[in-house]
ZAMARGU-4260 file (C-alpha; in steps of 0.2 Angstrom, whole numbers, plus 5000, padded with zeros to 4 digits):
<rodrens>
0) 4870/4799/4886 | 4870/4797/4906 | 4857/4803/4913 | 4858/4816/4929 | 4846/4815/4943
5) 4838/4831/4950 | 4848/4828/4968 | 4864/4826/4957 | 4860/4841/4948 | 4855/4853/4964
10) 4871/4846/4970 | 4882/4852/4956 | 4874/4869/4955 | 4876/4871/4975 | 4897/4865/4973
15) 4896/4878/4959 | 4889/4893/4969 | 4900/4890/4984 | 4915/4891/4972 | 4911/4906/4963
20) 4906/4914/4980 | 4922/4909/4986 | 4933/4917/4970 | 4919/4933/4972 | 4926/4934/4992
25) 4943/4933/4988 | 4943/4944/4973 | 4935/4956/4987 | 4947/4953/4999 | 4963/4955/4986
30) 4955/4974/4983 | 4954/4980/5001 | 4970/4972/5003 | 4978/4982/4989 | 4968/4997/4993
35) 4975/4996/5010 | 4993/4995/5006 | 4993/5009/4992 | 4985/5019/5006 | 4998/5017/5020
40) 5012/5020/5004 | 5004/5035/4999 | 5001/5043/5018 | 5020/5038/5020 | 5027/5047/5005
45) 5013/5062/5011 | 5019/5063/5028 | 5038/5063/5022 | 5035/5076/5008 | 5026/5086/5022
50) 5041/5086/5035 | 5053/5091/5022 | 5062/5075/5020 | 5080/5073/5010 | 5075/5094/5006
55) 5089/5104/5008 | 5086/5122/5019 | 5098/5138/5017 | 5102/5148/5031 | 5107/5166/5033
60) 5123/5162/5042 | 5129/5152/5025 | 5125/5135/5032 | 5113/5123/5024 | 5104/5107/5032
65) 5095/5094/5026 | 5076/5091/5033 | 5075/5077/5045 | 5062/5062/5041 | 5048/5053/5052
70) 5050/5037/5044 | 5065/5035/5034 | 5080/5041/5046 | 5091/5030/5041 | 5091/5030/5024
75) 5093/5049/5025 | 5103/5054/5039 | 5101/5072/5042 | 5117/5081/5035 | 5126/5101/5036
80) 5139/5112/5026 | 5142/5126/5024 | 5137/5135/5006 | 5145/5152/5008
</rodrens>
């Protein structure tokens, strides 16, 4: 059996805290890192549901349009016909 000396021991435990500190911090860091990204994709998909993005709008004169979106323009170019 080998024998550990007090120092040795404080030493170990003081490496030990500093590493599980460390995986505490980045385990933190990971969550506000995910929380923000979910945010911004959730505000984006918000914003575009709120401007009427991709939706399709009737007008009386027998035309239709498709509404504009704030982020996305060109995946979904605004587009007209006629539905009369």
């Amino acid at each position: 059996m080998t024998y550990i000396t007090t120092r040795q021991r404080r030493l170990q435990r003081r490496r030990q805290q500093r590493i599980d500190t460390l995986a505490h911090v980045g385990k933190v860091l990971a969550g506000i890192l995910m929380f923000l990204v979910l945010t911004t994709m959730f505000s984006v998909v918000f914003i575009e549901w709120i401007a009427g993005c991709g939706e399709v709008f009737y007008y009386g004169d027998g035309t239709w349009r498709t509404g504009q979106c704030v982020f996305m323009d060109s995946l979904h170019p605004v587009r007209e016909g006629v539905w009369k």
